[in-house]
N, C-alpha and C positions, 0 to 999 in steps of 0.2 A: 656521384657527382656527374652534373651533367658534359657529354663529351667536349663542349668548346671549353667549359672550366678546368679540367685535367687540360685539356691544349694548354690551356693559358700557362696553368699551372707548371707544368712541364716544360714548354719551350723557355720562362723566367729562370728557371732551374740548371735547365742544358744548354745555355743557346753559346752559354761562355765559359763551358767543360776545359775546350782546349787550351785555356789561355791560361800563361804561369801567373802562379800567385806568388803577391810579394806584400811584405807589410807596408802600410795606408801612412801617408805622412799625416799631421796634422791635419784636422778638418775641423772647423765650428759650426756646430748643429745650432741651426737657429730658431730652435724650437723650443719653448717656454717650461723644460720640464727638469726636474733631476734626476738621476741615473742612479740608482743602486743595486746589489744582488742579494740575494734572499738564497739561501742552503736549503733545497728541497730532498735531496739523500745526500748515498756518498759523496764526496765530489761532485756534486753536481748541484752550481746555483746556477738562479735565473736572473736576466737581465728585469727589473720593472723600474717602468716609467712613470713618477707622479708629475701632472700638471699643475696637481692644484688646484683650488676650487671651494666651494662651499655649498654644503647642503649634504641630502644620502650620497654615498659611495658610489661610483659606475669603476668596474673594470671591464677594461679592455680586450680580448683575446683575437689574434689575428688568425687567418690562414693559414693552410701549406702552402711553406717557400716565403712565406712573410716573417717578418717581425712585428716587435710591437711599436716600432716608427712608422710604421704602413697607414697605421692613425694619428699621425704629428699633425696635421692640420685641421680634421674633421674634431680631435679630442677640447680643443681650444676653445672649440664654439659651444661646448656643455660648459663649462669649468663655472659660470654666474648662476648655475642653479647645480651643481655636483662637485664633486670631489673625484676626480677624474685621474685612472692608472690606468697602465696597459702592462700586460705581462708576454715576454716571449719565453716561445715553451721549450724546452729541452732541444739542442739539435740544431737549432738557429741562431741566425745573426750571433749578439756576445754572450748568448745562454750557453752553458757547457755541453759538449756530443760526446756523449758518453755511449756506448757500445748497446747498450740496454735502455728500456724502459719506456716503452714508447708505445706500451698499447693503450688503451680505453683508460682503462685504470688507473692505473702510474700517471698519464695524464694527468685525468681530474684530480688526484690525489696531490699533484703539484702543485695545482691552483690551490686547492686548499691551504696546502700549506703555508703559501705566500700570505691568504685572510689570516693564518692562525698568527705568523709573522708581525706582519705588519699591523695587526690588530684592526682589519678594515672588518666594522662588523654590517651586517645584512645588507649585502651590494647588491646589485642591480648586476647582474653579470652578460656584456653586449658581445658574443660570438659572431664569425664572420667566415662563412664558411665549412673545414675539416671542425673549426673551434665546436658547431654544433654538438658533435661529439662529449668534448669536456661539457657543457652547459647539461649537455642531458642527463650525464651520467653523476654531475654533481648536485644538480637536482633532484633523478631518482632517489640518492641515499641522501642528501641533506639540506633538503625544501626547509626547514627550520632556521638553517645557518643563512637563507639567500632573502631578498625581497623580490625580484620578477628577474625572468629573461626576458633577452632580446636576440634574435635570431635575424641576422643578414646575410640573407640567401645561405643558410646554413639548417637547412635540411633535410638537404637529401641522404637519403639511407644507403653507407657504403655497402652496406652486404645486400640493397637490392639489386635485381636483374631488369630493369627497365631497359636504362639505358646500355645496358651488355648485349644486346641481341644482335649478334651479328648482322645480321640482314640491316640494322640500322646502320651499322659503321660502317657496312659497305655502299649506303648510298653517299658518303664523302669520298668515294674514290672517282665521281661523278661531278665532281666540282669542282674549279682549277686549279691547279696547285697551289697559286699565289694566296687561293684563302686555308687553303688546308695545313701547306707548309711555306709559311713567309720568309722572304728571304733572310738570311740569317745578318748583323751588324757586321757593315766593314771596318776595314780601319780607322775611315775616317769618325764612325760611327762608335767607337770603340777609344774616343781620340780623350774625350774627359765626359766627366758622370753625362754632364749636362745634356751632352752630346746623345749620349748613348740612351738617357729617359726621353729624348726626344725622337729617336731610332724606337722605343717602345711606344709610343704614343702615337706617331704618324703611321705604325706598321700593325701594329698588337691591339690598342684600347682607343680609345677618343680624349684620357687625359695625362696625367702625368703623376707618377708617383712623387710623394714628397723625396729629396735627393738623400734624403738621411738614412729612406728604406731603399734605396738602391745602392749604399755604402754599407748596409748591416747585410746585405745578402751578394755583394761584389768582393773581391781581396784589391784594393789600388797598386797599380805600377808605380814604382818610384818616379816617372816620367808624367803621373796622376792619372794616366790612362785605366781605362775598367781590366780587371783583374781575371782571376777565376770566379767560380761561384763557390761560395764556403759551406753550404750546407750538402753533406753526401747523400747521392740517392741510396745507397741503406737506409738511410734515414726515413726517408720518405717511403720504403716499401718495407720498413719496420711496421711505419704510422699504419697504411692498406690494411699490411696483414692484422694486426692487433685492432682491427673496429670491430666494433657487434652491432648488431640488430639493435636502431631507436627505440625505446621503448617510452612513451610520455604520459605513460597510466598512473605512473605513481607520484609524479611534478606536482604539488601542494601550493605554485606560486604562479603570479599572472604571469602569461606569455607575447609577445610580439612576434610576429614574424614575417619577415621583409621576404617575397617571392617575388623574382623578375618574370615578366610574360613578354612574351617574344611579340616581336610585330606583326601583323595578319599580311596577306596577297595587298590587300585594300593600303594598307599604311608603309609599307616599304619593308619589305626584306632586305634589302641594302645595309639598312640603318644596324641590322647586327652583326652581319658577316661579310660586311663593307665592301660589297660589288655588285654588280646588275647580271644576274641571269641571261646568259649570252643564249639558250638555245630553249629547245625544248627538253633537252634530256636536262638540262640545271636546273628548267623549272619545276619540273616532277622532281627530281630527286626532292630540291631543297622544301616543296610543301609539303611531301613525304617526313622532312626530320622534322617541321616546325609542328607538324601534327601528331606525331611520337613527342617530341617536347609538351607537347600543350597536355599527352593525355599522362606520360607521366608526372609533371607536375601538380596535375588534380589529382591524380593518384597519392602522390606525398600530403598535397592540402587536404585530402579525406581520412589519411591514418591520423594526421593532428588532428583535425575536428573529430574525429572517432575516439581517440584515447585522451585528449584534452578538452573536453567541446568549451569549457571558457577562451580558449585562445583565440586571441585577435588577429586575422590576417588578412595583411594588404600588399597588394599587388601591383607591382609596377611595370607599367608597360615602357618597351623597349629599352627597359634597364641593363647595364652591363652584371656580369656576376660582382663587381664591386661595387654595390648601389651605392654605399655610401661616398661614392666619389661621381660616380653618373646621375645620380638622384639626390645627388647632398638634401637638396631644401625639402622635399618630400620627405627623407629619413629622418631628419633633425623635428621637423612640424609633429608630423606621429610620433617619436619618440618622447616628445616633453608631452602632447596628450597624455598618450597612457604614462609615463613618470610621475603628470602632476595627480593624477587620480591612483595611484597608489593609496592603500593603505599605511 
């Protein structure tokens, strides 16, 4: 994963460690969906969301550090041509966190079982992110049970070394704080949700999470103030350690895959890491990562073209890692493409 999406991913995670958590008074999710839990092992069911809809199946699958309210808005806008669910995976939001089960495996093997459950048959299954992982690995062994992926910004290869090389992550110590480590939310910031996705928005991303994923990943103050963060980094360095090597030689079904491309010198470097290069030493650093970005990126778009060559891939300039909330109309336009041309 590339370094500012671990930032992202991390800072969401940590930024509200220290604050006591207390149980969440009433809230009304105003989102068009029903909520129920599916028993994927022992004690452990998962949260899935149906919208709704009509037509083939699409399930959902979010990120690390999301749920599957992270797609309450974006799912809505399928729902007149699909059948539209979102599953959160083990360890989040109201899915159970159970001590175990959190590698590759165990993953997809939940999702599975949720199809086997709920009797969704040959889905369309839309990953976002870590989600690449479950897509791939449930693909490798059961392309007969799926009809296509769809990959949002979801894959890059945890067990590659692209983006590890030191010498990269030490040209961010060359950048100024305010982009590397953003200020953390005050109190006022911290006063109610609203507040606090507004604190994420003007500091972290360009938009706003829907407020039902910042309650599935917050605990509320009885005073309605934001909380702790409910999901444990065990969790998340469960997920790290348990990935394997992508492997998409043996995917039997069409692919999509949404890859953001960073801005060039010409189109504004601003636009992603939201400031203006104050010297000359920001300016080398920062063409320095955007050109390690560009060649590991082609790097991942040539092992899919290499072990899938039918896969479709398009790329979005100056997308965030969350395109489908940066790029909405661009994701939704290519997505019903390749949908309606499904077999």
């Amino acid at each position: 994963m590339k370094l500012r999406s671990v930032v992202l991913v991390l800072m969401f995670c940590s930024m509200a460690d220290a604050l006591s958590a207390q149980s969440s008074p009433a809230w009304h999710d105003p989102s068009p969906h029903t909520v129920q839990f599916v028993t994927v092992d022992e004690n452990v069911k998962l949260e899935v969301l149906d919208w709704g809809g009509v037509g083939r199946p699409l399930v959902l699958l979010a990120g690390s550090g999301n749920s599957a309210h992270v797609f309450d808005n974006f799912a809505s806008k399928l729902t007149s041509e699909h059948h539209v669910y979102g599953v959160t995976r083990r360890g989040f939001g109201d899915s159970s966190k159970p001590d175990k089960g959190y590698d590759d495996q165990r993953l997809a093997d939940d999702v599975l079982t949720v199809l086997d459950s709920l009797k969704i048959s040959k889905p369309i299954l839309v990953g976002h992110s870590m989600a690449g992982s479950e897509l791939t690995t449930l693909a490798d062994q059961h392309s007969a049970r799926l009809s296509g992926l769809i990959y949002l910004d979801a894959n890059d290869d945890p067990t590659d070394t692209c983006w590890n090389n030191p010498e990269y992550h030490a040209l961010f110590k060359l950048l100024p704080t305010a982009v590397t480590n953003p200020a953390p939310p005050t109190d006022a910031d911290k006063k109610s949700f609203n507040a606090f996705n507004d604190y994420w928005r003007r500091r972290i991303v360009n938009f706003a999470f829907p407020e039902s994923e910042i309650r599935s990943e917050f605990d509320q103050k009885p005073d309605g103030s934001v909380g702790s963060v409910r999901a444990l980094a065990s969790v998340r360095k469960a997920i790290a350690e348990g990935s394997k090597k992508r492997d998409y030689s043996k995917i039997k079904v069409p692919i999509l895959a949404f890859i953001p491309t960073q801005p060039n010198q010409s189109t504004g470097w601003s636009e992603y890491y939201r400031f203006q290069p104050m010297n000359d030493e920001e300016r080398v650093a920062l063409a320095k990562i955007y050109a390690t970005d560009r060649a590991c990126t082609k790097l991942l778009e040539q092992t899919l073209k290499d072990e899938a060559p039918k896969a479709r891939i398009i790329e979005l300039h100056n997308a965030d890692h969350y395109v489908f909330f940066s790029n909405e109309a661009d994701v939704l336009r290519e997505m019903r493409q390749f949908l309606a041309a499904l077999p």
